[in-house]
Backbone as CSV, one residue per row, in Angstrom:
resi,resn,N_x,N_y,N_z,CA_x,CA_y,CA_z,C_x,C_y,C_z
1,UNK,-3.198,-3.622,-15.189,-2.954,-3.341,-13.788,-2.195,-4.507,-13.166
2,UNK,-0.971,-4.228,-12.937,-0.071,-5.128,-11.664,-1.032,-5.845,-10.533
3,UNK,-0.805,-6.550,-9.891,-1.569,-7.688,-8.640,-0.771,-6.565,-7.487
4,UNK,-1.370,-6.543,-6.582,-0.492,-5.510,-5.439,0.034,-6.688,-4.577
5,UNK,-1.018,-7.724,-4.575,-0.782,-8.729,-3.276,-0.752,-9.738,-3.732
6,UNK,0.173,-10.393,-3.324,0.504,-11.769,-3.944,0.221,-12.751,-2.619
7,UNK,-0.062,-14.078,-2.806,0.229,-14.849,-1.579,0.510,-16.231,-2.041
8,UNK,0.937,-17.335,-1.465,1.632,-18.221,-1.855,0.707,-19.426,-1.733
9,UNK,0.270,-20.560,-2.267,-0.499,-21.401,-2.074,-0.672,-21.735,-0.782
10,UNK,-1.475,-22.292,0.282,-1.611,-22.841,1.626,-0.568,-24.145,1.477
11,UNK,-0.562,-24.730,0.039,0.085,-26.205,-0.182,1.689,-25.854,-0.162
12,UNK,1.980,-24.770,0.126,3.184,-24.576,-0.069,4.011,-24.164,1.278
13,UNK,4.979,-25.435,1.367,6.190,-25.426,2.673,6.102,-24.139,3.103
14,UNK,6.096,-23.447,4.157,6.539,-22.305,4.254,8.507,-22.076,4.767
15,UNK,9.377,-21.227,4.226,10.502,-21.468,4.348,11.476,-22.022,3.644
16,UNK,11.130,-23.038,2.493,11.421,-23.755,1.995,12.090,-22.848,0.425
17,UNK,12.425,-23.544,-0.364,12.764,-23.290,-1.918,11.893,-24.262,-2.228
18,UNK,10.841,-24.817,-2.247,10.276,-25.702,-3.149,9.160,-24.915,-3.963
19,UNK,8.930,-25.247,-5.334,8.191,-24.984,-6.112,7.139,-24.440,-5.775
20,UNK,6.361,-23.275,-5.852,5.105,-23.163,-5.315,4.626,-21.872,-6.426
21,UNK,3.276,-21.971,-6.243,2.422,-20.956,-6.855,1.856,-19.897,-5.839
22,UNK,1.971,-18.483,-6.784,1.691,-17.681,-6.003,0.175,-16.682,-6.637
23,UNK,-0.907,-16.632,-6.113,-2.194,-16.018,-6.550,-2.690,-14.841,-5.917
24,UNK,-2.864,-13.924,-7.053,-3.266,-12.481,-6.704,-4.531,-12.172,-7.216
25,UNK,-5.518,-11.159,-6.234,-6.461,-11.130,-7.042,-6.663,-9.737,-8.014
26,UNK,-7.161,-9.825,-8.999,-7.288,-8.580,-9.979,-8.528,-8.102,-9.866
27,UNK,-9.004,-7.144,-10.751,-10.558,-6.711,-10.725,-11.115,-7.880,-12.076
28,UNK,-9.955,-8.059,-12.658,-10.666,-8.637,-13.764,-10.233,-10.347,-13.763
29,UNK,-9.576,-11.001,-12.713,-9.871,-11.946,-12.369,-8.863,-12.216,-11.174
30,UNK,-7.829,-13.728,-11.563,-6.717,-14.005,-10.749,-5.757,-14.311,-11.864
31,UNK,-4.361,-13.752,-10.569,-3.262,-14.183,-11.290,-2.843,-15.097,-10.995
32,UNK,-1.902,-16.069,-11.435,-1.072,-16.971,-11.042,0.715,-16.822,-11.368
33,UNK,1.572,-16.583,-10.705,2.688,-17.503,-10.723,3.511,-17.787,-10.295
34,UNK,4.755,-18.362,-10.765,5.390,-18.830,-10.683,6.783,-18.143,-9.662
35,UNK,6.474,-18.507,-8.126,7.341,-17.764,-7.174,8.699,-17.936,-6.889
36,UNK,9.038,-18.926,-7.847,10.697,-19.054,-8.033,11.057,-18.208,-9.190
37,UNK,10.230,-17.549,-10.141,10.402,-16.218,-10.996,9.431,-15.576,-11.047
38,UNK,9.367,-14.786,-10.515,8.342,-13.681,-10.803,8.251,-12.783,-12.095
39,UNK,9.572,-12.539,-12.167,10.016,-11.692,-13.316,9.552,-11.662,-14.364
40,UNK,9.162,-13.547,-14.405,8.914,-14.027,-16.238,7.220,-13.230,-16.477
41,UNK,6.463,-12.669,-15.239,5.447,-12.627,-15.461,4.084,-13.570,-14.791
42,UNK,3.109,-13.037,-15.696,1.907,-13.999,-14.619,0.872,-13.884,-15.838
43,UNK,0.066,-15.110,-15.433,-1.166,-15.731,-16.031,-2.307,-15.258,-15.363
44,UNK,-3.341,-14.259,-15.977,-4.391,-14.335,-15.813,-5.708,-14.775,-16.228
45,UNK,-6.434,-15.629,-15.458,-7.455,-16.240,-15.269,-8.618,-15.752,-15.150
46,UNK,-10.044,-15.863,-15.338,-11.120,-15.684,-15.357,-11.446,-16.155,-13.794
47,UNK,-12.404,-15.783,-13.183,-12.736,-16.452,-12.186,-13.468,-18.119,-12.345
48,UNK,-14.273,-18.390,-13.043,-14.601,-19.235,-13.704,-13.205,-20.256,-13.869
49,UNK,-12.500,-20.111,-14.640,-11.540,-20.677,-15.197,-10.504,-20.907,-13.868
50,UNK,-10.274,-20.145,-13.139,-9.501,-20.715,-12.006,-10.257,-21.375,-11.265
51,UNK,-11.078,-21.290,-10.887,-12.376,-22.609,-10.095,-12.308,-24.012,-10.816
52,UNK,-11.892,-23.574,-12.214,-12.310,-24.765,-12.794,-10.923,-25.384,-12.901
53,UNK,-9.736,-25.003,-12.645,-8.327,-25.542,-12.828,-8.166,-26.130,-11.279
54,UNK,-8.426,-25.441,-10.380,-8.532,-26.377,-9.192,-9.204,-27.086,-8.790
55,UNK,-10.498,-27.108,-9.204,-10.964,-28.503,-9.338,-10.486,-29.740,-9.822
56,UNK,-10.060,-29.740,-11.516,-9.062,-30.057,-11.891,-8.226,-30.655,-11.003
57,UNK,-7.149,-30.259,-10.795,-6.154,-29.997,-9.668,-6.298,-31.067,-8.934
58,UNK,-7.553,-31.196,-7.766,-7.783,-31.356,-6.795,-8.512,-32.959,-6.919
59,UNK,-8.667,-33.113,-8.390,-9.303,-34.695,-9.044,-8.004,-35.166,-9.261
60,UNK,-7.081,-34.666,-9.824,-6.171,-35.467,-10.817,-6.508,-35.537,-11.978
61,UNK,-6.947,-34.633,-12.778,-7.526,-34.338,-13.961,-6.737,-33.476,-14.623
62,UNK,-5.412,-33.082,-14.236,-4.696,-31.807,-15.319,-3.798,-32.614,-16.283
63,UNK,-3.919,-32.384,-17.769,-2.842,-32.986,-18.006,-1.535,-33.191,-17.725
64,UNK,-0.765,-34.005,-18.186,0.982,-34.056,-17.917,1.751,-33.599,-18.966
């Protein structure tokens, strides 16, 4: 099943071209991506597992 609704991070310029992530929710979890291509597709996440990437995130804990 496709995401119907997409929305764009809060961290993200509004207006802008800068890089940003875009998250939809599914029945079977969240999507994530990439809103300068959509096309390429999207990553879905567990709920669990996206809690746990923004946490992540939000330490400075993701790799480089």
């Amino acid at each position: 099943m496709l995401p119907s609704a997409w929305r764009k991070s809060s961290r993200s310029p509004e207006g802008t071209n800068e890089d940003c992530v875009e998250v939809a929710q599914l029945p079977s979890g969240i999507a994530l991506r990439d809103s300068k291509a959509p096309e390429i597709g999207y990553l879905t996440l567990t709920p669990h597992a996206f809690a746990t990437l923004i946490n992540q995130a939000k330490h400075g804990e993701l790799p480089h």
